[in-house]
Structures are given as C-alpha cells and as structure tokens.
C-alpha positions in Angstrom: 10.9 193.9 -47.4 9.6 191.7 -50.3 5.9 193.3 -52.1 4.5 190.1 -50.9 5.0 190.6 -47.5 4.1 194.2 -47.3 0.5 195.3 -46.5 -2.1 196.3 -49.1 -2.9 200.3 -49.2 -6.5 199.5 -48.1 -4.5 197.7 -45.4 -2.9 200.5 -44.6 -5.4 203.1 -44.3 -7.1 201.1 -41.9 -4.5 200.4 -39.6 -3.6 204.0 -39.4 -6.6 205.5 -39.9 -8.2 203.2 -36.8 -5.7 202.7 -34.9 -6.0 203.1 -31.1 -2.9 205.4 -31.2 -2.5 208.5 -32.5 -0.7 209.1 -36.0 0.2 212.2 -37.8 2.5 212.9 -41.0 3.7 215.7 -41.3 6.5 218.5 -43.1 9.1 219.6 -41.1 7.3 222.6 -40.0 4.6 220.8 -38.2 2.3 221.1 -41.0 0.2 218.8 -41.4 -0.4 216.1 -43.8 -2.3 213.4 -42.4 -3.7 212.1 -39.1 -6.1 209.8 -37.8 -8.8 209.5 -35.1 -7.3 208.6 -32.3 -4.8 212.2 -33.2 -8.1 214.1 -33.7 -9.5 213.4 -30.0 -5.5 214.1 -28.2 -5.1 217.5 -30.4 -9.3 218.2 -29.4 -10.4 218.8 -33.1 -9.2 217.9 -36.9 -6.0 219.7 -38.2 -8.1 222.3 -40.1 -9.5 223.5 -36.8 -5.8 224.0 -35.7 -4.7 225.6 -38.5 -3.4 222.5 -40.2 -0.7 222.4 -37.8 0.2 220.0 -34.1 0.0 222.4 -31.6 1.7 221.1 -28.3 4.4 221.9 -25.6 5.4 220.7 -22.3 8.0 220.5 -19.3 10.9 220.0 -21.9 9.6 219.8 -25.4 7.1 222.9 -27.2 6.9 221.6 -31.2 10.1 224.1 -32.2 12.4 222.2 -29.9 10.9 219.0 -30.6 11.8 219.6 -34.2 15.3 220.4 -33.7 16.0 217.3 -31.9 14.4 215.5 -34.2 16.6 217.3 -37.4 19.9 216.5 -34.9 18.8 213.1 -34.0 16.3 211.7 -36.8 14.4 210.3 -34.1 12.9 210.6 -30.5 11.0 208.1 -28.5 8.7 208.3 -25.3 8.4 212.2 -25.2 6.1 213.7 -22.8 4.0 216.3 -24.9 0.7 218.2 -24.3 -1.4 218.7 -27.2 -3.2 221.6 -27.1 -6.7 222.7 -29.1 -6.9 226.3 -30.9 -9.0 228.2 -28.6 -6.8 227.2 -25.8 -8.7 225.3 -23.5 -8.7 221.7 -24.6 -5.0 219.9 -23.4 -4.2 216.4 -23.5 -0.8 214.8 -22.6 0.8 211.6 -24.2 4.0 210.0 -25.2 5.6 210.7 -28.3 7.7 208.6 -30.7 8.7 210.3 -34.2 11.2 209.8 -36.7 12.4 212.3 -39.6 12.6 211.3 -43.1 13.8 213.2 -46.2 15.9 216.4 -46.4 14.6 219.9 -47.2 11.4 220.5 -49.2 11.0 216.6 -49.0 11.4 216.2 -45.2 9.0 214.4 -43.3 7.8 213.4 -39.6 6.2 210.3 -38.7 4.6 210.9 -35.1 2.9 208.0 -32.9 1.6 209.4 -30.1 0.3 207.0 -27.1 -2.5 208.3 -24.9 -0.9 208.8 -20.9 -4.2 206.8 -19.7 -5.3 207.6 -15.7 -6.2 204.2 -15.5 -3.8 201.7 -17.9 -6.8 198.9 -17.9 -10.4 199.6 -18.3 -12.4 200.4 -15.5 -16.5 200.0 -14.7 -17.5 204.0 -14.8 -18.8 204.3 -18.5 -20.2 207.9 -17.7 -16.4 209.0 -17.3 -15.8 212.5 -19.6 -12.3 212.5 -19.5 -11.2 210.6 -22.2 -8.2 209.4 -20.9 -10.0 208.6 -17.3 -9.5 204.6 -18.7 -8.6 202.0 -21.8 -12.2 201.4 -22.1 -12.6 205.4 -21.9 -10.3 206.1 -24.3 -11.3 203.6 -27.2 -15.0 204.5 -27.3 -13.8 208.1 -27.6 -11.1 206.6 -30.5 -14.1 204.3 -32.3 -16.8 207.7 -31.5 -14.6 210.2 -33.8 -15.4 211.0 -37.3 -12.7 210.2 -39.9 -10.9 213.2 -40.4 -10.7 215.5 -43.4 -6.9 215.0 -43.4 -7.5 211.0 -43.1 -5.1 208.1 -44.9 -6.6 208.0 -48.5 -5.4 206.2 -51.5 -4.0 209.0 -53.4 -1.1 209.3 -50.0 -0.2 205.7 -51.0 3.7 206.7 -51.1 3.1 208.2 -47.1 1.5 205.2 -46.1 4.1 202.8 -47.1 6.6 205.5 -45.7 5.3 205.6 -42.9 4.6 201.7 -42.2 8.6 201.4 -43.4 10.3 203.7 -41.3 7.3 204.2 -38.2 9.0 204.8 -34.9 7.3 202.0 -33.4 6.6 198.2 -34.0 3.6 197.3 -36.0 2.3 194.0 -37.0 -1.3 192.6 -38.2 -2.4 189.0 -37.2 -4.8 186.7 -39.1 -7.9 184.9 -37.8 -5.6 181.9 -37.9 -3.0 183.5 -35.5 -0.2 184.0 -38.0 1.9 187.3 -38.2 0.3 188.6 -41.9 2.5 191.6 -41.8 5.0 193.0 -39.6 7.0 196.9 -40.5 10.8 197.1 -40.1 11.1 197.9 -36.0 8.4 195.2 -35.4 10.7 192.3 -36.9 13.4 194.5 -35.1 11.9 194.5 -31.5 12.1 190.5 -31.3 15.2 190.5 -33.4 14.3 188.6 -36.6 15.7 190.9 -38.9 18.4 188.5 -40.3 15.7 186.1 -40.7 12.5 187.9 -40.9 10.6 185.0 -42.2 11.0 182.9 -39.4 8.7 185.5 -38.0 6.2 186.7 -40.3 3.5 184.0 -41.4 4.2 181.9 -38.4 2.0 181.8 -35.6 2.4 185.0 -33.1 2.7 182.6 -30.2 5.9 182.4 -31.2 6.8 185.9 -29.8 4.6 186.1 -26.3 6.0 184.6 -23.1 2.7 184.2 -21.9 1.1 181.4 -23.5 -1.9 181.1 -21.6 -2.3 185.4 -22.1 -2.3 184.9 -25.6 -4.7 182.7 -25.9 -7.1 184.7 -23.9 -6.5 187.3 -26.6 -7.2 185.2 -29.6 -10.2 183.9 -28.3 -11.8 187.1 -27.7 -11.9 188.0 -30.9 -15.3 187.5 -31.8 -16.0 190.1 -29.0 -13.4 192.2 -30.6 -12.4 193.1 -27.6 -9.3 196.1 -28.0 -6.0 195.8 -26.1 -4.9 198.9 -24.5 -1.7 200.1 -22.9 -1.3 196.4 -21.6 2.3 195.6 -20.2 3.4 192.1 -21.6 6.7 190.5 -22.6 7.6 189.2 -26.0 10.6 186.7 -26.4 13.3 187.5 -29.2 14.3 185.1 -31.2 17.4 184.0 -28.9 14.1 183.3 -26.2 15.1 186.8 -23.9 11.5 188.5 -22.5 11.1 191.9 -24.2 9.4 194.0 -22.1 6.3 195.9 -23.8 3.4 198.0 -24.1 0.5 197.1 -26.4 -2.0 198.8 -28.1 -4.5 196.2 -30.3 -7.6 196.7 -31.9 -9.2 194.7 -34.8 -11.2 195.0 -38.1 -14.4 194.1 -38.5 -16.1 193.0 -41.8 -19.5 191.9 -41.9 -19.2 190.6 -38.3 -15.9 188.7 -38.8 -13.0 189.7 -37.5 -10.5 189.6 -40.4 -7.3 191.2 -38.4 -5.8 193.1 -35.7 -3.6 196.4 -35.6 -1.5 196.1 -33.7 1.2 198.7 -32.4 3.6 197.8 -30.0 6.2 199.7 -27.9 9.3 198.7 -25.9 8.2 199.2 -22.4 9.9 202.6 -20.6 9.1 201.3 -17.4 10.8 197.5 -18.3 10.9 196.7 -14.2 7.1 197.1 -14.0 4.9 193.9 -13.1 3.3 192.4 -16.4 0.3 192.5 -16.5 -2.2 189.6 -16.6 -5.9 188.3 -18.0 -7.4 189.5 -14.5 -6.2 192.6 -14.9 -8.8 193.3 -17.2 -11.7 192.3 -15.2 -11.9 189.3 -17.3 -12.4 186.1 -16.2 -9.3 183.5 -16.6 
C-alpha cells in the first residue's frame, strides 16, 4: 500500500490503543508486547499483573494449543477463548482472530479479540457490573480504563504498521467528510477492491453499506460520538453482493470535534442472522 495512503503512527496508536476491541502483540510464547484498553478490562488487569503474558483457555483452545494452530495455520478466526486474571477469579470470554508473523526469534501474533456481549445493543440499566452485561456496558468500561503500561507508543512504530498490514481483521478510518481516509489490507479485502483499491479508499464509505438510510444515521451522530458496537450490517463488494458483518466503531475526539472513526470490522459468523437496524439501538429513526 502506497506511504500516502497508510495511516500516521499517531494514527495508529490511537486506533489501537482506543479501540473498542481488544488488541495484543505478542512473541510466539504469549509474551507480551503490547495491548490496549479494551485487552486490559477482557484479561482483568495490565500484562504486568499477569506476568506479561495472555492467560486464557476454553472448551477447545488453552493458549498452548491455540499457538500450535496458529504456527500450522498462520492464522485463526472467531475462536472462543476465556481470558483469565492471575489470582484466578476474574474470567471473561470473547472471540478471537489472530495471525502469525515472522519465523523464530522474530515471530509474532497479532490478536483481536471481540467482547461475547450478553446483550449485542445497548440496554437502559447503567448500574450493570458485568462488563459485558451490554454495548453501552462494555464501552464505558473500554473509555473508564487507564492506558496501559504496555500501550502502542512511538518507539513500536515497526509493530504498529505490522500489525495494521497484516491484522486479522478489517480496519478502516472515516473522515468528517464521509470518505474512507485509510483502510488495512483485509479491509480493502472484505469488499473486494484489492485490484483496485482506490476506487475504495478516499471515496465516500456509502459506497460500501447497503443500507443507505443506516448509514446516514451513523454519520450524523457524530457530534454525539456516539460508538457502534457488535452491530450486524451488510456491506456490498465491489460487484454489489451484501457482505454480511459485525461492526465495532468508535471515534476520536479533539477539542470537541470529531476528526475520525476506528473502525474494525468482521465478516459475520452468524451470516443468516437478521441485520440489524437504527431502532435497534433505541434510537429514534
């Protein structure tokens, strides 16, 4: 992808360090290297607490075995994990995409983990302390979280671009004016303008939505910035087929202006699933 189409690193730490999923980097161990808030409130605590390491298993997948598919396959995608805190008590499950990188001492695991929510949309019981009781749950515990010690920092630059080139998941930002800025590798992928990515980014993103009317809605809640969370849309590819997806959008804020979104984006594992809709939110049409 052309330098001038590729995000800045300040760019960069922000999406990953705020985004409303959560995002490690780490060796091939498990150690480590960075993460960011939304990681710290799934694994209960920073990496330090946990010994610098994930710490998760499940029905299937503990970390070990999770590794090994991933040094077979390179990659794995909607894993059901539990992350699990140090002194044992704190668990929380989510879906898991990660990809493998490098070889040996230079191996590397991106991990995007997604939040398996009680309630997809946002519900009125703010006193909620489950963190994953609802979206609206969930993000206030996201936005609550101090930055981590391990956080994106400018000195990881070469991880940060890694990571936004190879992520296991789709990843664009969008301007004030509604134009793709930015979009990583499996983002131009997922609505298959990678022959012709520029057809794509810096156009308008209602280009990609099937929904019009949904769109709009989001764009004009901006000034609110109001977050999208585990909300079940289609996009249409670039030969006008629905893609069915799962998105997870907050924005940056400078000064009181809205300047962006990050947004992450997965392919829906449940593709039959009704789309969801403006009133599902509670909002008003």
């Amino acid at each position: 992808m052309p330098n001038d189409q590729r995000p800045s690193v300040d760019q960069l730490i922000d999406v990953i360090a705020n985004s409303s999923v959560g995002i490690t980097v780490t060796d091939r161990s498990g150690a480590i290297v960075l993460h960011n808030r939304a990681q710290s409130v799934l694994m209960g605590g920073e990496a330090d607490h946990l010994g610098g390491r994930i710490l998760l298993d499940g029905a299937t997948d503990g970390l070990k075995e999770l590794i090994q598919r991933l040094e077979k396959d390179q990659r794995v995608e909607n894993v059901q994990v539990t992350y699990r805190g140090i002194d044992g008590t704190h668990e929380q499950t989510a879906r898991v995409n990660a990809v493998l990188t490098g070889s040996g001492a230079d191996t590397r695991i991106h991990w995007v983990s997604r939040p398996e929510l009680g309630e997809r949309l946002p519900v009125s019981n703010s006193t909620v302390e489950d963190v994953t009781s609802d979206a609206s749950t969930w993000i206030r515990a996201v936005n609550a979280c101090p930055l981590p010690t391990l956080a994106p920092a400018k000195d990881q630059e070469d991880v940060l671009r890694e990571f936004y080139e190879v992520a296991p998941v789709a990843i664009h930002l969008i301007g004030v004016n509604g134009q793709v800025m930015h979009a990583n590798p499996a983002d131009v992928a997922l609505v298959g303008y990678t022959p012709s990515p520029n057809e794509y980014v810096g156009q308008h993103i209602r280009t990609i939505y099937e929904d019009q009317g949904l769109l709009d809605d989001f764009l004009g809640r901006w000034d609110e910035d109001s977050p999208i969370i585990n909300f079940r849309a289609n996009f249409l590819t670039r030969e006008g087929a629905p893609q069915p997806v799962l998105i997870f959008s907050t924005a940056q804020a400078e000064g009181g202006s809205v300047t962006n979104t990050r947004c992450f984006v997965f392919s829906d594992p449940e593709p039959q699933r009704e789309r969801d809709t403006i009133s599902a939110f509670g909002w008003p049409a």
